[in-house]
C-alpha positions as CSV (number, residue, x, y, z in Angstrom):
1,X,110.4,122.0,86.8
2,X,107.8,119.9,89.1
3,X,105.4,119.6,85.7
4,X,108.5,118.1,83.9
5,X,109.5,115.9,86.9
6,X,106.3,114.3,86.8
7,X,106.0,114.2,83.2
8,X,109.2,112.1,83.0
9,X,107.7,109.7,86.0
10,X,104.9,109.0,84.1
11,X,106.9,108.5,80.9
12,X,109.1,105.6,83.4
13,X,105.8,104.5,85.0
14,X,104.7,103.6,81.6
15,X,107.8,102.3,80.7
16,X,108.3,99.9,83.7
17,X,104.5,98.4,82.4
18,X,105.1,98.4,78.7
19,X,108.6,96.1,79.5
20,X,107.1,93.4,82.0
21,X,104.2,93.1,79.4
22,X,107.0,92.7,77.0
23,X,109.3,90.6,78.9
24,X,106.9,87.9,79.7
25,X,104.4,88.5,76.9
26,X,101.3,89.2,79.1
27,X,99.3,91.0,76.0
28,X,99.1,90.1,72.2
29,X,96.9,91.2,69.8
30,X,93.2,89.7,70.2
31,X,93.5,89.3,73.7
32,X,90.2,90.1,75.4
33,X,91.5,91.1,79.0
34,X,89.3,91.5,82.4
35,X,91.1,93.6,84.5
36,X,89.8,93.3,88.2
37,X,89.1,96.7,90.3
38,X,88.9,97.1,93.5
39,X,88.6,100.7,93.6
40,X,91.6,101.1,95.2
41,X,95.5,102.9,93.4
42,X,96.8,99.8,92.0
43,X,93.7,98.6,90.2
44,X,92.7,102.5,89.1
45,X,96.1,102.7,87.8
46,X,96.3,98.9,86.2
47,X,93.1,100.2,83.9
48,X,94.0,103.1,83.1
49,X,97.6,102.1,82.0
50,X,96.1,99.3,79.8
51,X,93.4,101.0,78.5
52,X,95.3,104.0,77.3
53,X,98.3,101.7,75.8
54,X,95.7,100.4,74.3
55,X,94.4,102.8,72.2
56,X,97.8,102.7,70.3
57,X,97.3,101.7,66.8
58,X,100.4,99.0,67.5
59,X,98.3,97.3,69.9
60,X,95.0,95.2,69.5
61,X,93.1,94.0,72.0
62,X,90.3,95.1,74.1
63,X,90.0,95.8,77.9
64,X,87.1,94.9,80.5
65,X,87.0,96.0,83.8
66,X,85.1,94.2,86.8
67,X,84.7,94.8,90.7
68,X,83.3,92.4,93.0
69,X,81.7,93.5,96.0
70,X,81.4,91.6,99.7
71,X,78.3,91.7,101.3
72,X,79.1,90.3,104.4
73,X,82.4,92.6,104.6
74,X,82.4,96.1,105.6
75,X,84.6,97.4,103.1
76,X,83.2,100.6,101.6
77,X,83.9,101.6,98.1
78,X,82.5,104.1,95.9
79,X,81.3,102.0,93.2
80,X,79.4,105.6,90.9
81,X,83.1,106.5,90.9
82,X,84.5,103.0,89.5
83,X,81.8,103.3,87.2
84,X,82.6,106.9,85.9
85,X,86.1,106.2,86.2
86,X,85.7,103.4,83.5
87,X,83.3,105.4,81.3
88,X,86.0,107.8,81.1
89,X,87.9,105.4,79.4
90,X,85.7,104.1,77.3
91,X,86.1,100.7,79.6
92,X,82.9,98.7,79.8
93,X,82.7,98.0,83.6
94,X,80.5,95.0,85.4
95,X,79.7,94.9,88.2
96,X,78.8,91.8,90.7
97,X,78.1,91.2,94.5
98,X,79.3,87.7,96.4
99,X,79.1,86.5,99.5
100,X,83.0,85.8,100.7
101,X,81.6,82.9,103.0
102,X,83.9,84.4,105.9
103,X,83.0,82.3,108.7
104,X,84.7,83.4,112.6
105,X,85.2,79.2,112.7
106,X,86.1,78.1,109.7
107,X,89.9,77.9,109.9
108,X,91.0,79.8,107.6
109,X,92.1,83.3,107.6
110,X,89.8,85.9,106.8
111,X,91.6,87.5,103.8
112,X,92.4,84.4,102.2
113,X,88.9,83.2,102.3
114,X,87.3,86.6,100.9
115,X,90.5,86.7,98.0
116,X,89.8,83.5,97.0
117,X,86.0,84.3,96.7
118,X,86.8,87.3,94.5
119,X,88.8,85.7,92.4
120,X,86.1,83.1,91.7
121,X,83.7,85.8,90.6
122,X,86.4,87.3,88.9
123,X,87.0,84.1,86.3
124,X,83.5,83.1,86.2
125,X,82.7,87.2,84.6
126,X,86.0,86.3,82.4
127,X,84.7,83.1,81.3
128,X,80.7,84.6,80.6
129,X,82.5,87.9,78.6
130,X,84.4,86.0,76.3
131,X,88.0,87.3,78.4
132,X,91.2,85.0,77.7
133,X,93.1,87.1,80.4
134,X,92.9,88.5,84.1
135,X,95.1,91.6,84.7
136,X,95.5,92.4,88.4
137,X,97.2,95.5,90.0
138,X,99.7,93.6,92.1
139,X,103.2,95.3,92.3
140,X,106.6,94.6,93.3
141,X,106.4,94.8,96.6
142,X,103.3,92.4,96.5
143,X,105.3,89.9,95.4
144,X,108.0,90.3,97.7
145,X,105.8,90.1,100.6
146,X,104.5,86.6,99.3
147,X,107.8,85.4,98.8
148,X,108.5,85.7,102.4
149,X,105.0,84.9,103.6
150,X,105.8,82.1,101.5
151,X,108.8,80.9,103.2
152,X,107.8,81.9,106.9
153,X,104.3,80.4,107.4
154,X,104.5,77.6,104.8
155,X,108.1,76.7,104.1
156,X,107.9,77.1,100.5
157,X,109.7,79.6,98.1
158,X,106.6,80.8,96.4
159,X,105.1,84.3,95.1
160,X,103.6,85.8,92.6
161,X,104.4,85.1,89.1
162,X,103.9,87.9,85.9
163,X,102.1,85.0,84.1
164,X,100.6,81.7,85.3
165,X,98.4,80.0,83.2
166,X,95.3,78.0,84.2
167,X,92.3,75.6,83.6
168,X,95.1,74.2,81.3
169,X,96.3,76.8,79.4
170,X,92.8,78.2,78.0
171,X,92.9,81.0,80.7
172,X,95.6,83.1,81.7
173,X,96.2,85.0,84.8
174,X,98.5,88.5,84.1
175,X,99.9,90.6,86.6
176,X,101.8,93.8,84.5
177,X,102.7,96.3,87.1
178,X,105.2,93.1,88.3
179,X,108.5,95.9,87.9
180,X,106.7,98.5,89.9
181,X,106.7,99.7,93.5
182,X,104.3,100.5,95.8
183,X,105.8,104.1,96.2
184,X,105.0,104.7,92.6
185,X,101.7,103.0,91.9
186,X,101.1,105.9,95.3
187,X,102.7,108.7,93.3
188,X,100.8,108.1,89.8
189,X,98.0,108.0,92.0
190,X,98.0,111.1,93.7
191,X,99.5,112.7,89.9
192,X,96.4,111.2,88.3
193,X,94.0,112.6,91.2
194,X,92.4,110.0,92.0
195,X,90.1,109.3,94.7
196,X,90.7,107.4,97.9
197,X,88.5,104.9,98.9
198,X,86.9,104.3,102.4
199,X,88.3,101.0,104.2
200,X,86.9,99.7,107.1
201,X,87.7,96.0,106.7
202,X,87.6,94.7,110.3
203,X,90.2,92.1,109.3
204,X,92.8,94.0,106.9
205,X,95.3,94.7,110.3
206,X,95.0,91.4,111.5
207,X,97.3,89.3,108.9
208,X,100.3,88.0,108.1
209,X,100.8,90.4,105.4
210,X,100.6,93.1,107.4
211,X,103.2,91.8,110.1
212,X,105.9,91.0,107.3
213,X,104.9,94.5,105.5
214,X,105.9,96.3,109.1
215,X,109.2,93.8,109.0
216,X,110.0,95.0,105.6
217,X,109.3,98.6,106.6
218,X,111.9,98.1,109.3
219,X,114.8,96.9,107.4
220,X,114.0,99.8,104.9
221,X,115.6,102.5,107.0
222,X,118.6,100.6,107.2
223,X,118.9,98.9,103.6
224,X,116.7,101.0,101.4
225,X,117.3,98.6,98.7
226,X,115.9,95.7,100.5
227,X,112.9,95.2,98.4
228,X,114.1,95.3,95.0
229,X,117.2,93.3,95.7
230,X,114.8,90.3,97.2
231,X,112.8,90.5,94.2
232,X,115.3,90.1,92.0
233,X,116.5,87.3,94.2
234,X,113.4,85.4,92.5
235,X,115.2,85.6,89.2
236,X,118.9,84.6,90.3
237,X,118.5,81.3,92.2
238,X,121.3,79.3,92.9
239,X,119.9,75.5,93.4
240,X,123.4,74.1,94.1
241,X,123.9,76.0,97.1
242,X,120.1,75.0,98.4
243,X,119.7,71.8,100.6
């Protein structure tokens, strides 16, 4: 009964991927897509959904994987196992090490400085491998922490869109795993076995992310729903009743 439990969530997981890459048209044939790893469940399980949908004959495109290290940030990741992981899947797999620039008096937040930094690296590797799209392992719940982030600290209603094109319209930045949760990017996880990564970022507590992730936790227990009725909030504005 368990085997055929999880079988049938990894049949919806799939599902849930397959219909936002659908919906918004994040994949067509000939696409050459970089998918950025961290090392951490959403990223593992980005690749691995992408690269195995696309070994269906439907489907045509290919699939490179890429993980940027920080020097100057203690973060510890097993990079042997990213690099067997993708050999597994037949994914080539570059690596590339950066300094994030983090400076204690420069301003800016810690996270959004060493973020920005990756994602740098990660469209300069897309650019020198011939890559058209950037997949990243951001879920639902992602999302809905940036929309509120968003309207919090900047007052703007912002988040994180499926599909946002950039460097006008020659690159394009894809996010498929838009109609999942957090709960089950951590169940395929832990079904798929795979390996948790050391983190011992000194700055990963110390955000606003964290403090509106512990918000969101709160309300949970009383309105279970509250995450997925927020983020479909995002797709049922009502301007005439905005100021």
């Amino acid at each position: 009964m368990q085997e055929k439990s999880e079988k049938l969530f990894m049949r919806e997981f799939f599902r849930k991927a397959g219909k936002a890459i659908h919906d918004y048209a994040l994949i067509e044939n000939g696409d050459r897509v970089l998918v950025g790893v961290s090392g951490g469940k959403d990223s593992l399980a980005l690749l691995e959904v992408l690269a195995l949908r696309g070994r269906d004959p439907k489907y045509s495109y290919t699939v490179v994987a890429a993980h940027i290290a920080v020097e100057n940030v203690s973060y510890e990741v097993d990079s042997s196992y990213i690099g067997e992981f993708c050999e597994r899947l037949g994914v080539e797999c570059l690596f590339r090490t950066i300094d994030a620039e983090v400076r204690v008096d420069s301003g800016k937040p810690a996270c959004f400085v060493c973020s920005w930094n990756r994602r740098k690296a990660l469209f300069e590797i897309a650019k020198e491998n011939g890559c058209n799209k950037l997949a990243l392992g951001h879920h639902r719940d992602d999302a809905v922490e940036s929309l509120l982030m968003s309207m919090m600290f900047n007052g703007t209603m912002a988040s994180m869109p499926p599909k946002l094109s950039m460097f006008d319209g020659t690159f394009t930045l894809i996010r498929p795993f838009i109609y999942l949760s957090n709960e089950e990017t951590r169940r395929y996880a832990a079904y798929r076995s795979f390996r948790e990564q050391k983190k011992s970022c000194p700055h990963e507590r110390a955000t606003n992310r964290e403090a509106v992730r512990k918000m969101l936790n709160g309300m949970e227990e009383k309105f279970p729903h509250i995450r997925s009725t927020i983020f479909t909030s995002m797709r049922n504005i009502r301007e005439e009743y905005l100021p």
